[in-house]
C-alpha positions as CSV (number, residue, x, y, z in Angstrom):
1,X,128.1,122.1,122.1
2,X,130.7,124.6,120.8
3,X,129.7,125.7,117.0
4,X,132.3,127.3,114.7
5,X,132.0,130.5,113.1
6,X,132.7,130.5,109.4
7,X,134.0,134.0,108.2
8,X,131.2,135.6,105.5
9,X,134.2,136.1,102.7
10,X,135.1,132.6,102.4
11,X,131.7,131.0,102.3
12,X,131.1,128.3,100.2
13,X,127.9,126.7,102.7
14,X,127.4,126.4,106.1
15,X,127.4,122.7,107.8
16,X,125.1,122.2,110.4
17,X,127.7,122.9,113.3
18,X,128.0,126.2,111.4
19,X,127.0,129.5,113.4
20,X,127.0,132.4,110.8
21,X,127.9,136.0,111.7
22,X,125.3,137.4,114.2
23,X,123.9,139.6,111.4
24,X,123.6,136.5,108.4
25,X,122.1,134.6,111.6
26,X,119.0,136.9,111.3
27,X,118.5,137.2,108.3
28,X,118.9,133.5,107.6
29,X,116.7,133.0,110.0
30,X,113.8,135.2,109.6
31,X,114.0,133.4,105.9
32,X,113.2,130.3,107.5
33,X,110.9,131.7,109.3
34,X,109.1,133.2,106.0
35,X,109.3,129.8,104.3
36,X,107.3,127.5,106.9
37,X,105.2,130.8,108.0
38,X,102.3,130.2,104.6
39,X,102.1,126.5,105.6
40,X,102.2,126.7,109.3
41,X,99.4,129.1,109.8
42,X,97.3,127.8,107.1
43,X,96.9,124.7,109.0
44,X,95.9,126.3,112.1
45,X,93.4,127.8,110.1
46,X,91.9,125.1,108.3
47,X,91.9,123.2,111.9
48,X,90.9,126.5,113.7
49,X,93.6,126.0,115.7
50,X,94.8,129.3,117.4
51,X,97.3,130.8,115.3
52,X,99.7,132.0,118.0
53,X,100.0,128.9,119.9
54,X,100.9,126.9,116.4
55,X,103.4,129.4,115.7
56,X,104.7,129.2,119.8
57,X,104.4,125.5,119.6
58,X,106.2,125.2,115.7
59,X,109.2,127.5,117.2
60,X,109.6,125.5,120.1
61,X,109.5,122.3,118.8
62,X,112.1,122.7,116.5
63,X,114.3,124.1,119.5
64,X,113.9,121.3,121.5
65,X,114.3,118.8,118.4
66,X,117.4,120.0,117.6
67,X,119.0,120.5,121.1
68,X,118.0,116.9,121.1
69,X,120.0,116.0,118.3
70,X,123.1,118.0,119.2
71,X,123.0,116.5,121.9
72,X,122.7,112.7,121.3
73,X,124.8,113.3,117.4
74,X,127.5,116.1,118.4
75,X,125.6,117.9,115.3
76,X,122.8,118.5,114.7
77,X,119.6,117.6,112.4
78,X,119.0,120.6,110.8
79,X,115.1,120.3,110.1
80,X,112.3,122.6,110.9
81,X,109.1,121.3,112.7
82,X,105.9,122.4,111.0
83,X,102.4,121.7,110.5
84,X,101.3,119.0,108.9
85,X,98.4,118.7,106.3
86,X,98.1,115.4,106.4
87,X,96.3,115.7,109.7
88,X,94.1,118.5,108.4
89,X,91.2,115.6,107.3
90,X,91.1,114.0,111.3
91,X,91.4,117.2,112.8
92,X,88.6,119.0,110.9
93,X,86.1,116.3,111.3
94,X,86.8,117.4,115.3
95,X,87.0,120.7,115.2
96,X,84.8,121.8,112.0
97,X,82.4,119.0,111.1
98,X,81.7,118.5,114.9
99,X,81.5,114.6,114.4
100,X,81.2,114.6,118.2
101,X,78.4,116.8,118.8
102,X,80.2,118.8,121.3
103,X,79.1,122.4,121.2
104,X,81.9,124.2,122.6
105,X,84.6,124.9,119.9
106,X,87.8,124.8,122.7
107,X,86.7,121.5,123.7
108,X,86.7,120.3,120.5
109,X,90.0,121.5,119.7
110,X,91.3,120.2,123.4
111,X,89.9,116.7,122.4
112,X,92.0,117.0,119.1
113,X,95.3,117.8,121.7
114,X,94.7,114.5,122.7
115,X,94.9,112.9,119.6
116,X,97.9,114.8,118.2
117,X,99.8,113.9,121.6
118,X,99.2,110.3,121.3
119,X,100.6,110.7,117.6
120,X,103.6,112.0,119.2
121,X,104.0,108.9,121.0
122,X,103.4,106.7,117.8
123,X,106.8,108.4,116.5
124,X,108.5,108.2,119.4
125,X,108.6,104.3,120.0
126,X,109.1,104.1,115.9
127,X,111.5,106.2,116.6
128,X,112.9,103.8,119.4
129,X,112.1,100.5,117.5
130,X,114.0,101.7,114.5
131,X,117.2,101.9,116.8
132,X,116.9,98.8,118.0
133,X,116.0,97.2,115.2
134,X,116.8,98.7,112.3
135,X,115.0,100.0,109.3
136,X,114.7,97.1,107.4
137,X,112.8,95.2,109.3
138,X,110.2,98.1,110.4
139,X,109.5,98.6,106.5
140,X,108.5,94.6,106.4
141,X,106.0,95.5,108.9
142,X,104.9,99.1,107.9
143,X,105.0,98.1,104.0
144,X,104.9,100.7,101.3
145,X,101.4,99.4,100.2
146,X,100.2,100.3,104.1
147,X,101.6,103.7,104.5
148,X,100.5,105.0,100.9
149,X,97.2,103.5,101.5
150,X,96.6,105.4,105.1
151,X,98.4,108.3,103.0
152,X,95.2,108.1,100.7
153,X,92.9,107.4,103.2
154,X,93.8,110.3,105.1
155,X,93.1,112.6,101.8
156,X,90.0,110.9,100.8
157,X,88.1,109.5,103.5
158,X,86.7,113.1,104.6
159,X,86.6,114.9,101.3
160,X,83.2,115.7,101.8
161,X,84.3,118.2,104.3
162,X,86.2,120.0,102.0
163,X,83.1,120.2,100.1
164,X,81.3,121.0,103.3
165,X,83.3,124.1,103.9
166,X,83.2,125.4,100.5
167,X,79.7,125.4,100.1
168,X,78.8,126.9,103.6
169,X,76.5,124.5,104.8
170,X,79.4,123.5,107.6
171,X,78.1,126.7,109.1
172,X,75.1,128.2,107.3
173,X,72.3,127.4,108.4
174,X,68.3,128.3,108.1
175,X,66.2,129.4,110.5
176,X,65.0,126.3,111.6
177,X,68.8,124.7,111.9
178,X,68.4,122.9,108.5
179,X,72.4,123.4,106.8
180,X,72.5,125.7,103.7
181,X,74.7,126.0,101.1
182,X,75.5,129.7,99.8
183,X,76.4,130.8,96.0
184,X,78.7,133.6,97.8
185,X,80.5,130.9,99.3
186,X,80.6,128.5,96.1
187,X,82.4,131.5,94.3
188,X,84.8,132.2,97.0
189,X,85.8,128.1,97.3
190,X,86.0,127.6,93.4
191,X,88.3,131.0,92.4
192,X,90.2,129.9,95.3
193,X,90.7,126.1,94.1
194,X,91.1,127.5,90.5
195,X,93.9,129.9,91.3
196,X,95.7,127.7,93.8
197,X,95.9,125.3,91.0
198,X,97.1,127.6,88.1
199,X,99.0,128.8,90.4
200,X,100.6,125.1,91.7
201,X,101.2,125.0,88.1
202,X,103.0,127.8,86.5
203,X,104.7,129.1,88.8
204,X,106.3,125.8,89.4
205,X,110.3,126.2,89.6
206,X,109.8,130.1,89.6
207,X,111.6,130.8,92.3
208,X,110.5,131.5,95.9
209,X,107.1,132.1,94.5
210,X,106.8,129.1,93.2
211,X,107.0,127.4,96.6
212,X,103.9,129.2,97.6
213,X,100.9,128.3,95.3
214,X,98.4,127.9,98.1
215,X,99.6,130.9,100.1
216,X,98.9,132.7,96.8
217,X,95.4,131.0,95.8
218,X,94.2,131.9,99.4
219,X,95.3,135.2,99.0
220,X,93.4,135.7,96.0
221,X,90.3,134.2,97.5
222,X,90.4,136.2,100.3
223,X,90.6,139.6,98.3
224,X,87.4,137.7,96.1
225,X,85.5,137.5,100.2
226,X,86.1,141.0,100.8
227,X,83.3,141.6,97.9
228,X,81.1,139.0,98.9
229,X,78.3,138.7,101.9
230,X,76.3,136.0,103.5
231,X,72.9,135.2,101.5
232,X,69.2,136.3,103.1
233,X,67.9,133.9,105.6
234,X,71.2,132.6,107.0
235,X,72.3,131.6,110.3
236,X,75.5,130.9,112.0
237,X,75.7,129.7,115.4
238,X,72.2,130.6,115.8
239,X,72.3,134.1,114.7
240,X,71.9,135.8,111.9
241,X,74.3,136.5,109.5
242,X,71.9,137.8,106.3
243,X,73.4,140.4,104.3
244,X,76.6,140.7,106.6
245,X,80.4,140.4,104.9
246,X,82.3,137.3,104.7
247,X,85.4,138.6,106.0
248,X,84.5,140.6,109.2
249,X,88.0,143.1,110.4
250,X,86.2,143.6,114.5
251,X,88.3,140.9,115.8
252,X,91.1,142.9,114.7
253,X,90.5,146.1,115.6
254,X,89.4,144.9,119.3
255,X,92.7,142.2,119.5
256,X,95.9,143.9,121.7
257,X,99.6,144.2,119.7
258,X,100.7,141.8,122.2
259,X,98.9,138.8,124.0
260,X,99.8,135.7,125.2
261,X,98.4,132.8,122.9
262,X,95.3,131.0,124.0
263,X,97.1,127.8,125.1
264,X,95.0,124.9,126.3
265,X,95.4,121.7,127.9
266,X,94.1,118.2,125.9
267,X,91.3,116.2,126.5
268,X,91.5,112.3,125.9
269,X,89.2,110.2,124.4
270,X,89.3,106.8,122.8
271,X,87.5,108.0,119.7
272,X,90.0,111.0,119.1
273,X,92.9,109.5,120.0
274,X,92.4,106.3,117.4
275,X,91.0,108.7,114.6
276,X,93.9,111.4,114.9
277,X,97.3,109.4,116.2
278,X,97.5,106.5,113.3
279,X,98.1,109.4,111.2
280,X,101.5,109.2,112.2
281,X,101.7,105.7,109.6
282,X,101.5,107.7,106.9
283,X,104.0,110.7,107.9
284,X,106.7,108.4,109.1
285,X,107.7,107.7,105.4
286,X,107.3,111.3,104.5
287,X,110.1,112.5,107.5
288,X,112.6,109.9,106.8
289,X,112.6,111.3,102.8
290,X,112.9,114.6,103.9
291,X,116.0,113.5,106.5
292,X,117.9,111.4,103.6
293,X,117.4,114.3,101.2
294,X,118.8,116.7,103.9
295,X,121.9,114.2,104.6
296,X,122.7,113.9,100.8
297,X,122.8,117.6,100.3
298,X,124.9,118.1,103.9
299,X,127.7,115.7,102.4
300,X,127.6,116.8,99.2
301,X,128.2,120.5,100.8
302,X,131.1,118.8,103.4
303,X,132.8,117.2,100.1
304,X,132.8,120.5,98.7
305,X,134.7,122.0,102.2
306,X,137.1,118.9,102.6
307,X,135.7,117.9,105.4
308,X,134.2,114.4,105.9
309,X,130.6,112.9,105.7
310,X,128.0,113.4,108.3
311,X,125.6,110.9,107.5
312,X,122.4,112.2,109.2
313,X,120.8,109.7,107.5
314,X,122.2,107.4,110.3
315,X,119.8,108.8,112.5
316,X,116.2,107.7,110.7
317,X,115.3,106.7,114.7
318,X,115.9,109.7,116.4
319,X,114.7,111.8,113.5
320,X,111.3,110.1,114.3
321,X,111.7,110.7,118.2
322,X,112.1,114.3,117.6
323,X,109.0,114.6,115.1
324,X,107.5,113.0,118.3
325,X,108.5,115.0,120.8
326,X,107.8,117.9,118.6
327,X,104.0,116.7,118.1
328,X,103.6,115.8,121.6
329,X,104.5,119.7,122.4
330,X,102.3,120.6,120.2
331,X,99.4,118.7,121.7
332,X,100.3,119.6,125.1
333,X,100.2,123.4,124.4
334,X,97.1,123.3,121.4
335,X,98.9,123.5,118.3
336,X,98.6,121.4,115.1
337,X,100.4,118.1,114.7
338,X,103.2,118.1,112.4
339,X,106.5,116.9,110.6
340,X,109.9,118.3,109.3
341,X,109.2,120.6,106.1
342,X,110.1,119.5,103.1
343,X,109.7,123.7,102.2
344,X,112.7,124.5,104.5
345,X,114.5,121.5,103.5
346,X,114.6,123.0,99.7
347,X,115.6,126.5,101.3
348,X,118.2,124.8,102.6
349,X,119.3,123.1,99.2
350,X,119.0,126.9,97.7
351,X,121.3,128.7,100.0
352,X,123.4,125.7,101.1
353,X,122.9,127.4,104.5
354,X,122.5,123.6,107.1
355,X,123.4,126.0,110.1
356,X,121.4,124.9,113.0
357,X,122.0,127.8,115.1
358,X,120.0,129.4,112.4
359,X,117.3,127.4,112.9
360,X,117.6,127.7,116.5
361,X,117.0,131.3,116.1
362,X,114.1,130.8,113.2
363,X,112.3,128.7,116.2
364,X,113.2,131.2,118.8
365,X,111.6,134.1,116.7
366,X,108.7,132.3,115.5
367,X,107.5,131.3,118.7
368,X,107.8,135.5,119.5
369,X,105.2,136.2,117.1
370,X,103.2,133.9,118.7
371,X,102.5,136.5,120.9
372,X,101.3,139.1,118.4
373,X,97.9,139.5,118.7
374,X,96.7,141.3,115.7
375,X,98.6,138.7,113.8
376,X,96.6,136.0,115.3
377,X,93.3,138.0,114.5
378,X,94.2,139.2,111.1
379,X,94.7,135.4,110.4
380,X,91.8,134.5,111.5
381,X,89.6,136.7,109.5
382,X,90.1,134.0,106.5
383,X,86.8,132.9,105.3
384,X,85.7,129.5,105.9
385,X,84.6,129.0,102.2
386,X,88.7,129.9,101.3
387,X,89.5,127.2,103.1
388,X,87.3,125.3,101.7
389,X,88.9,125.6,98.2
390,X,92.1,124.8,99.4
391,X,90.9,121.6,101.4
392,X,89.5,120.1,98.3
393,X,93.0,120.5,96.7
394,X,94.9,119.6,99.5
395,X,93.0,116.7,100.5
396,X,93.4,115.8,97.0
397,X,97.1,115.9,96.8
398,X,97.2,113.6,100.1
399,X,95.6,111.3,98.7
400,X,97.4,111.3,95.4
401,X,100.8,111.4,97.4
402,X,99.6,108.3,98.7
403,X,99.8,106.7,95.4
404,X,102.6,108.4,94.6
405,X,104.2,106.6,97.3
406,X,103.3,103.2,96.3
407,X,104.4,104.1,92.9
408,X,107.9,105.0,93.9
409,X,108.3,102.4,96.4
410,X,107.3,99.6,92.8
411,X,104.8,98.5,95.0
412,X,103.8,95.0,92.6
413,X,99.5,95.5,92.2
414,X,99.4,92.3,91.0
415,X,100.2,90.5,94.3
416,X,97.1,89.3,95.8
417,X,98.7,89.6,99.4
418,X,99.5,93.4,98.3
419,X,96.1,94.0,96.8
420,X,94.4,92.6,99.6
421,X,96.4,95.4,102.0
422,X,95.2,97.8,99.8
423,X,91.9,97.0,98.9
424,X,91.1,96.2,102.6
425,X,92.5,99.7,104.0
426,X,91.0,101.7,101.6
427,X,87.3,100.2,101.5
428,X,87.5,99.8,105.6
429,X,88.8,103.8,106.1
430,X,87.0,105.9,103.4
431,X,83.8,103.6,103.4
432,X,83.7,104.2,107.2
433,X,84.2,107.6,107.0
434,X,81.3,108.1,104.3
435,X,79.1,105.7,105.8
436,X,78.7,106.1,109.5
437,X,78.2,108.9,111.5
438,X,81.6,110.4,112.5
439,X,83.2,107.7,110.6
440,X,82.8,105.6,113.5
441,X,82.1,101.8,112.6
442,X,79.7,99.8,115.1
443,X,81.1,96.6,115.4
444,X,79.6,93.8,117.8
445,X,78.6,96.9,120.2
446,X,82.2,99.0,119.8
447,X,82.4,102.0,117.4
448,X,85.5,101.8,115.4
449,X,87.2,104.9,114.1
450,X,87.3,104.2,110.5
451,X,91.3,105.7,109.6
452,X,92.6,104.0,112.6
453,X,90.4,101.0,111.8
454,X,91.8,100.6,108.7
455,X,95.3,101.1,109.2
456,X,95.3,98.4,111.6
457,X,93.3,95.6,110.0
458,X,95.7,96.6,106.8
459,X,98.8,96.0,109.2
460,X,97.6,92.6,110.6
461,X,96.9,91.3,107.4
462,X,100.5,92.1,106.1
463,X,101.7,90.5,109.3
464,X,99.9,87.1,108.6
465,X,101.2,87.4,105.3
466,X,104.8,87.8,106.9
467,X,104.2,84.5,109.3
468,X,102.7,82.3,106.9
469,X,104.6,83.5,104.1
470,X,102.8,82.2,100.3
471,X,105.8,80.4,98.7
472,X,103.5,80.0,95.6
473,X,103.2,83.0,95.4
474,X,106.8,84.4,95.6
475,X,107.9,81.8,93.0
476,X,105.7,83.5,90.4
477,X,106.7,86.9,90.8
478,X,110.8,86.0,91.2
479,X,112.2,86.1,88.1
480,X,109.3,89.2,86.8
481,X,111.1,92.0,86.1
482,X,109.0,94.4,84.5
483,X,104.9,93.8,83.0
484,X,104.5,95.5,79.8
485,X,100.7,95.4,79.3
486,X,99.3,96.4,75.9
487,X,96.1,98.4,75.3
């Protein structure tokens, strides 16, 4: 598709067709690049994902995504494909928590792979049901009281592991296997949580440090570990790790400049796959926010040149098919399952800059420094216990979103068929998780995964609701406008 070059001295914005000057290109892009970096690898970390394959994966999957959409639009959907938090909870439980008992840390993280591809495939036929149907009708199905309850599922149902990692006993152990907690660990986790926060806080609005708080708080945590050592009489893996340093730099030293990333093939099984891929419920609404906001600021920006509308938010469908496609990559190769960044959407909204050759180039440069080796390895340094902090705050802000959601959506709490959605999906997916082993529910000989469980039952129930509709019901709640309640 033939892109038009906009000269640098009458810039007013560039439209997604856009290609900037060769040099603006790079530098535009390696912005990009520097805005989804904090978020992208911090997820591999937290999942203990390899860090060069994410960033590979990230890079390509935005390529493809929006070849895809230049294709099938004659512009393109200028959004950049990055992990996803919201999948940190499922993942970890695999990869961290070990819910399978599966001693081999690669297979665990293969087993994930399958998961995170079948959530690809969850947005893809989304994707393809919204074009034939429309997104009316999907939202009567898939509800705001169904995707902000998943949404605080997600956050919830496995906080404990947040708490699992910040303590140390997710690794520590005695001598006889028994898990121990560690006070290095417990002051690692909280400075961590407490700066991340402070940080989330007040630096809110300040600029392009103000769209890093967690970067920031696990910095500062990290620079706590470098102080701080393993307690006497602990084991990890088996050996012990008494008296030696949290952060330990031999990876480093012994990793080459350049590698290629440790890419691995998935592994499918039932229990991964409906634990990990109904995920996608709850990030469905979360990409088609961040593709209206994108659209309202493209056409604002095309007003501004006298040119006329794009309307990207015409393409809600193929938006999803390319957050598909884009996790399905991911899974294939063994990076983390993900969405379009809201982070690179406000860049965007800063420098008015909608180019997507630009981000062409961002994903072509990220997935380069895939292959640099002591990158991966610095990376992966990062305590445990700092991810720990960070996981019980960003576990806690999925959930919360999840309300949020609800919230913004008026979701009406006073609707028996609402409140029986919600109450039925929460109690199902975070008392599963809590209560049974691997949050797996035995039911009439099956074991249920207890997210996927959930989000299901939740969805069946609305559907009932839908066929049998409760007249009664409607006609009490027609003419209610607003409930003031006093206290």
């Amino acid at each position: 598709m033939a892109t038009t070059a906009v000269p640098a001295k009458k810039f007013v914005g560039y439209l997604p067709t856009d290609a900037p000057p060769l040099g603006a290109m790079i530098g535009l892009a390696f912005q990009h690049v520097l805005t989804m970096f904090p978020a992208t690898v911090l997820v591999a970390v937290l999942t203990t994902f390899d860090v060069g394959v994410t960033l590979f994966a990230s890079g390509l999957a935005t390529v493809i995504a929006l070849l895809i959409s230049s294709r099938l639009t004659k512009s393109y959907i200028p959004l950049y494909y990055g992990s996803s938090f919201s999948y940190i909870a499922p993942i970890t439980a695999i990869t961290i928590t070990n819910v399978y008992s599966i001693p081999d840390p690669v297979t665990r993280i293969q087993i994930a792979q399958g998961g995170i591809m079948l959530t690809g495939v969850v947005n893809v036929l989304v994707g393809v049901l919204i074009r034939f149907v429309g997104k009316e009708r999907l939202d009567k199905i898939l509800p705001a009281e169904i995707t902000g309850s998943v949404a605080c599922v997600i956050g919830i149902a496995l906080a404990y592991v947040a708490l699992q990692q910040a303590s140390g006993t997710v690794m520590l152990t005695t001598a006889d296997g028994t898990p121990m907690s560690a006070p290095s660990w417990w002051i690692v986790s909280l400075i961590t949580l407490f700066t991340t926060i402070l940080f989330s806080v007040y630096l809110r609005g300040r600029g392009f440090l103000g769209m890093l708080p967690v970067l920031l708080g696990g910095i500062v945590g990290y620079v706590v570990a470098l102080f701080m050592t393993h307690p006497e009489g602990a084991y990890m893996f088996g050996n012990s790790v008494a008296g030696m340093p949290l952060v330990n730099f031999q990876p480093v030293a012994q990793a080459d400049w350049v590698r290629v990333p440790n890419f691995t093939l998935p592994i499918f099984t039932g229990a991964a796959v409906f634990a990990i891929a109904p995920i996608a419920i709850a990030t469905i609404p979360e990409s088609t926010a961040h593709l209206y906001q994108i659209s309202l600021y493209v056409d604002q920006l095309a007003a501004e040149l006298g040119k006329p509308a794009i309307k990207l938010s015409r393409f809600v469908g193929l938006n999803l098919v390319c957050d598909g496609v884009g996790d399905t990559i991911n899974g294939l190769l063994g990076g983390c399952a993900g969405t379009n960044y809201g982070e690179n959407n406000s860049l965007m909204a800063i420098t008015r800059n909608y180019s997507g050759p630009v981000l062409i180039m961002a994903g072509g440069i990220a997935m380069l420094l895939g292959f640099v080796g002591k990158l991966a390895a610095l990376v992966g340094t990062l305590p445990t216990a700092v991810t720990g902090g960070l996981a019980i705050y960003l576990f806690g802000v999925i959930g919360a979103q999840g309300i949020a959601l609800m919230i913004s959506r008026k979701v009406n709490l006073f609707d028996p068929r609402k409140l029986a959605v919600i109450s039925t999906i929460l109690v199902i997916g975070i008392g599963g998780n809590i209560g049974f082993p691997g949050g797996l529910i035995p039911f009439f000989g099956l074991e249920l995964p207890a997210i996927a469980t959930a989000a299901v039952v939740g969805i069946l129930l609305n559907l009932i609701f839908l066929i049998i509709p409760a007249r009664n019901i409607d006609k009490e709640f027609e003419n209610v406008k607003e409930l003031e309640i006093d206290v």
